[in-house]
C-alpha positions in Angstrom: 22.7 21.6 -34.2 25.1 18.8 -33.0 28.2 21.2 -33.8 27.4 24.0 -32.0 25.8 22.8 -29.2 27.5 22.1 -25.8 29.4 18.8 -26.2 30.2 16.4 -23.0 33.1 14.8 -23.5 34.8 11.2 -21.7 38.1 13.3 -22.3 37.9 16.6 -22.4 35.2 17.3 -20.0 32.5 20.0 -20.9 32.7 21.9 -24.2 30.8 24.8 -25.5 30.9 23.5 -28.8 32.2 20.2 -31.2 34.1 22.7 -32.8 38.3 22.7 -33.5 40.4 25.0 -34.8 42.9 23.1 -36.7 46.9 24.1 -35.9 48.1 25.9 -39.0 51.4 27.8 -39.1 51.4 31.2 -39.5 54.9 32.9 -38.8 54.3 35.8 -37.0 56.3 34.7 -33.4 59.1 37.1 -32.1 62.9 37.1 -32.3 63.7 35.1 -28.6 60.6 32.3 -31.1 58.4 33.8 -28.0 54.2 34.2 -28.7 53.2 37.8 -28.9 50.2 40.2 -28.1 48.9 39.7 -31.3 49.2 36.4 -31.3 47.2 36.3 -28.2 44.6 38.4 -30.1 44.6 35.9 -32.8 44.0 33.0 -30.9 41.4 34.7 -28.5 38.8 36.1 -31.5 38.4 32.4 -32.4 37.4 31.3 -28.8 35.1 34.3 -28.4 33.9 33.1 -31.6 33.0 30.0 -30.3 35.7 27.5 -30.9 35.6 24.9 -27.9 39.2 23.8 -28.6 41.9 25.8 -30.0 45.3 24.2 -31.3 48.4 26.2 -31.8 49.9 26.5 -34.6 53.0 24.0 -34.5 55.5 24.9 -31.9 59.3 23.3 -32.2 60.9 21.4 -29.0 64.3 21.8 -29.9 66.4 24.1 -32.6 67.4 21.0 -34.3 63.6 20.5 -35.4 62.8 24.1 -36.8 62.3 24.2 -40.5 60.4 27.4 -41.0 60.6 31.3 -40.6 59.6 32.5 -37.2 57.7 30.1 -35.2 57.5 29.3 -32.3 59.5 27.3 -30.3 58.7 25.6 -26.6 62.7 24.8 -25.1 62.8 27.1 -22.0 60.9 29.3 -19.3 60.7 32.8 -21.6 59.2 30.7 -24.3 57.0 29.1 -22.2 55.7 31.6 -20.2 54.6 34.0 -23.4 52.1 31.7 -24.0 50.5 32.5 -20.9 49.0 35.4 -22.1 47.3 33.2 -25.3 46.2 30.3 -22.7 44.1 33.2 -20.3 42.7 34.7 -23.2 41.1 31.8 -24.2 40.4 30.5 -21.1 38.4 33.6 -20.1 35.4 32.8 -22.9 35.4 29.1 -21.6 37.7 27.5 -24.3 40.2 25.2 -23.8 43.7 25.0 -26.0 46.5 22.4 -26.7 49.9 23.5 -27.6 51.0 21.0 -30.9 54.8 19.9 -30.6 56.4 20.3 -33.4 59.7 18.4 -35.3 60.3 18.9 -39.0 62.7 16.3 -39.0 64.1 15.9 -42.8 61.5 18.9 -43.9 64.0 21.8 -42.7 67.1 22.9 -43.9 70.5 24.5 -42.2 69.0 28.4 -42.9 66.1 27.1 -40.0 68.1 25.2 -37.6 70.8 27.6 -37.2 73.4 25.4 -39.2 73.0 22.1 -37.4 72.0 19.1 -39.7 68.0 18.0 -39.8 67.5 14.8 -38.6 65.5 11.8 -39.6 64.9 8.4 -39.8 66.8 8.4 -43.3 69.9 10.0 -44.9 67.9 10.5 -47.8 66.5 14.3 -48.1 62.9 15.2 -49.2 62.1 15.4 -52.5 60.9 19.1 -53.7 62.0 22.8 -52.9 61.6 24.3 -49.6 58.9 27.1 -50.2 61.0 28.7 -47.1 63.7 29.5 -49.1 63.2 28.3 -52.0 65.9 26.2 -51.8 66.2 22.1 -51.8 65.6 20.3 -48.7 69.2 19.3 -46.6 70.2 16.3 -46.8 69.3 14.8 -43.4 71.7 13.0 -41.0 71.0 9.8 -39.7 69.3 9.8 -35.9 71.2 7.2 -34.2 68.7 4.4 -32.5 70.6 6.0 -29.0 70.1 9.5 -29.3 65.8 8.7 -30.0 65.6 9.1 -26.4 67.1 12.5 -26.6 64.6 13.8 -28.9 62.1 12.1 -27.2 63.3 13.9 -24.0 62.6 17.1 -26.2 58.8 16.5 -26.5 58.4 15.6 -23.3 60.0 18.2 -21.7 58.3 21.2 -24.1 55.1 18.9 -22.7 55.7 19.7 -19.5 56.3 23.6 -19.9 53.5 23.8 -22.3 51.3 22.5 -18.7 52.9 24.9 -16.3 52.4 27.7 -18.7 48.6 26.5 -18.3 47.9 25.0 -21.5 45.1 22.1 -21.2 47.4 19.7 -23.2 49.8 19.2 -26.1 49.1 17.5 -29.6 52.1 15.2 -31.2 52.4 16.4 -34.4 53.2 12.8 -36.1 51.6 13.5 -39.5 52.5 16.0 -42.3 56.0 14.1 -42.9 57.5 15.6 -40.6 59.9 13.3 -37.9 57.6 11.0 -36.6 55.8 10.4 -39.4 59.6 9.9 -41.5 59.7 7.2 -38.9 56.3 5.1 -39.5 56.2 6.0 -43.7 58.0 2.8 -45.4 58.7 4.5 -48.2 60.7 6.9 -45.7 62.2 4.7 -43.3 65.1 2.5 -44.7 66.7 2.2 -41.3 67.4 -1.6 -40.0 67.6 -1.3 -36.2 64.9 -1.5 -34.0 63.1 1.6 -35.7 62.6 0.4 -39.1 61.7 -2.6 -41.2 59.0 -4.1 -39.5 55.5 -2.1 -38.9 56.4 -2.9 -34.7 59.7 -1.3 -35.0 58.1 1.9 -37.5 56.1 2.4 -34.8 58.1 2.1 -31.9 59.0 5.5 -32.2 56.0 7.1 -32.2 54.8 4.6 -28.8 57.9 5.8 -27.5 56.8 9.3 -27.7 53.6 8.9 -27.0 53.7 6.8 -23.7 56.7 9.1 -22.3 54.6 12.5 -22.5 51.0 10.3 -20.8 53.7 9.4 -18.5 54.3 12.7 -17.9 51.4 15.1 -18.5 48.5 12.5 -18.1 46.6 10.8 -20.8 43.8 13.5 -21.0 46.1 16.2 -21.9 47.4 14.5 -25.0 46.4 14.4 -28.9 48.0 12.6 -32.0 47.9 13.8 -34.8 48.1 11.8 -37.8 48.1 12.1 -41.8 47.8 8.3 -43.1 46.6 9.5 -46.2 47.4 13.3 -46.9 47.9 15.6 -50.1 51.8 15.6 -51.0 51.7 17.0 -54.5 48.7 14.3 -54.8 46.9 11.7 -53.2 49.5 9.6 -50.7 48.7 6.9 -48.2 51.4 4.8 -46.0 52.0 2.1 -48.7 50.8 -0.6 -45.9 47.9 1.6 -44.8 45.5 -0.8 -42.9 48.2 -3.2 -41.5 50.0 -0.1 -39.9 46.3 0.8 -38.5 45.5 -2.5 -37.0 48.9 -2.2 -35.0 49.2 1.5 -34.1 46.0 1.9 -33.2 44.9 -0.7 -30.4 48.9 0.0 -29.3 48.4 3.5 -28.9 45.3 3.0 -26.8 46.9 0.1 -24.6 49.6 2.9 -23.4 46.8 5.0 -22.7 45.9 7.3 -25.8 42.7 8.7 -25.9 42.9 11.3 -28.7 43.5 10.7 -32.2 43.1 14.3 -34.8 42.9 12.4 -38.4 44.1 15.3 -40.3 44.1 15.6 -44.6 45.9 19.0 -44.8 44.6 20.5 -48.1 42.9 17.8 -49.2 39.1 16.2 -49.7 38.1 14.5 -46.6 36.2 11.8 -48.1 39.2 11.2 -49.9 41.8 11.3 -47.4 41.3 11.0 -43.3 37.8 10.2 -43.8 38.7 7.2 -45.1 41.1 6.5 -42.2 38.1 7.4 -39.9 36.3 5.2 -41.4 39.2 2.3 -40.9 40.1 3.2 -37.3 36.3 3.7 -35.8 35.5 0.1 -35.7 38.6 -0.4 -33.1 38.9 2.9 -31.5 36.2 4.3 -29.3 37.5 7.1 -27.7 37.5 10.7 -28.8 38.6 11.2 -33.4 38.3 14.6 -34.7 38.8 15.8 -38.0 37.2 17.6 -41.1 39.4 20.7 -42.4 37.2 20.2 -45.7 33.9 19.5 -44.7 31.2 21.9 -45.5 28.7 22.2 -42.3 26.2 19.6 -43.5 28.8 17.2 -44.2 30.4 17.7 -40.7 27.4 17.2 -38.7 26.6 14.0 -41.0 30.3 13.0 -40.3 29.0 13.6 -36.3 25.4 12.4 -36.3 26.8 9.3 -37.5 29.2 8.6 -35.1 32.3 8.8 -37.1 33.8 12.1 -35.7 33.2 13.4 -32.1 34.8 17.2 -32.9 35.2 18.4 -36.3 38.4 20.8 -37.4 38.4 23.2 -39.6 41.5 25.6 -40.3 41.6 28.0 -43.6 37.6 28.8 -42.9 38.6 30.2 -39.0 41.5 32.3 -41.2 38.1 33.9 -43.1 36.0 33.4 -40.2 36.9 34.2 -36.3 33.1 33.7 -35.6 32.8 30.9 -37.8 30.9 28.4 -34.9 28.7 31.3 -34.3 28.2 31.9 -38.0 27.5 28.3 -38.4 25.5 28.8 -35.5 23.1 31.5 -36.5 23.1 30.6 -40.6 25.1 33.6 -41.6 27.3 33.5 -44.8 30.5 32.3 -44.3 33.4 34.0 -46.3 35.9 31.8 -48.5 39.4 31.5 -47.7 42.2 33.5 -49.6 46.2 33.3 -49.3 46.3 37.1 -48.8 45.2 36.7 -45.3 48.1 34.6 -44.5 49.8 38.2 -44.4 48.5 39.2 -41.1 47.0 37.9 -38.3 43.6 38.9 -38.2 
């Protein structure tokens, strides 16, 4: 079976499986936003399970970015180093783990970032209630073309701890509409400097980012997560989907990239990223992963036929720690349900 079985990898090196647990946010980190023994416990029943690659729930690179109750955060040495106990967990059943970086941007309000006004590409704030606090989103303040290098200073320093605490890598959360992403959506942006209008300057940003922490941490270590076409309250795609592909993409690998996670959230696959896989194959031949939806037969179709190299799943390793192995040896798998979002087992 072409999921379970060990994988070879150009840039990951030897894997014991194809298999990736999605990052999902769960909530549970401590007061100082450290990672905690049972977070340690969480994370390692999914490599011993056989997950080759493990990615953390979102963790935020700077106070400004936080828009949710009790995660984690990456911005200093106590922070960093309580993930060391996660990263030698799963590192002693042979699995590797990325930490994602994490900016909520616009998606955040005041009760998150300790008063300080979100950020974004826009002054306009996010339609909906934050299910946080049931509350409207804040309206955003306008990041200034000269303080971008600040925040990308952010990522590229909570890169750079999330290494020395002995993670394998990081993953750019740029998907979701979260900050980056506020940057590359048109119907986002509205800015008219060098970082919006044009599909160059929407992505200029996210090159920024991305070149600054391979510049830093080294190409291998580094994933991007994107959401081209996502579920937001229904189907939504980047209004000028395939022209903002055919310039990211071959950009992204010209600065080095070499990891792309096309991720759908809640959504179908075959109606969401596997339709961007399907668009970005043809000019990208390094490493794609994605799924969340996929049953197994569909997922090793998606594999056999060269469209994904590691398939992600995320609610179904909430169900199923051993889900690889239950995939593995045929056994039923067990359905996900929102009351296990209460603890981390």
């Amino acid at each position: 079976m072409l999921l379970t079985d060990r994988f070879l990898s150009r840039e990951l090196g030897s894997l014991k499986s194809r298999i990736v647990m999605s990052a999902m946010t769960r909530g549970f980190a401590d007061s100082n936003k450290c990672a905690t023994f049972e977070m340690a416990e969480y994370y390692r029943r999914r490599a011993e399970g056989g997950v080759a690659l493990l990615l953390t729930e979102g963790i935020i690179v700077d106070p400004a970015g936080d828009g949710y109750r009790n995660v984690p955060h990456l911005t200093n040495d106590l922070q960093a180093q309580s993930w060391t106990q996660v990263v030698d967990k799963v590192h002693a059943v042979d699995s590797k783990i990325f930490a994602q970086l994490w900016h909520c941007g616009r998606i955040s309000h005041g009760d998150f970032t300790g008063g300080i006004q979100p950020v974004s590409s826009t002054a306009r704030a996010a339609d909906g209630i934050n299910r946080q606090n049931n509350l409207p989103y804040a309206v955003p303040r306008f990041l200034e073309s000269n303080e971008i290098p600040t925040v990308i200073q952010s990522f590229i320093r909570a890169a750079a701890l999330a290494v020395g605490a002995g993670f394998d890598g990081v993953q750019l959360h740029c998907g979701h509409g979260y900050l980056i992403d506020q940057f590359l959506d048109s119907n986002i942006n509205d800015r008219t400097d060098a970082y919006g209008g044009s599909i160059e300057n929407r992505c200029r940003f996210l090159t920024e980012l991305v070149k600054g922490v391979i510049d830093r941490i080294g190409s291998n270590r580094v994933i991007v997560r994107l959401s081209p076409i996502r579920d937001m309250s229904g189907l939504y795609q980047w209004p000028d989907l395939m022209a903002m592909l055919e310039y990211m993409v071959p950009r992204l690998e010209s600065i080095g990239l070499r990891m792309l996670d096309v991720s759908c959230a809640r959504a179908d696959y075959f109606q969401t990223s596997g339709l961007v896989v399907r668009k970005i194959r043809p000019m990208w031949k390094h490493l794609i992963m994605g799924g969340a939806s996929l049953v197994t037969e569909e997922a090793e179709t998606e594999v056999a036929d060269g469209l994904l190299d590691m398939v992600t799943w995320g609610r179904l390793l909430i169900a199923n720690p051993d889900l690889p192995l239950r995939i593995e040896s045929g056994l039923p798998i067990s359905q996900f349900s929102p009351d296990l979002l209460g603890t981390l087992f």
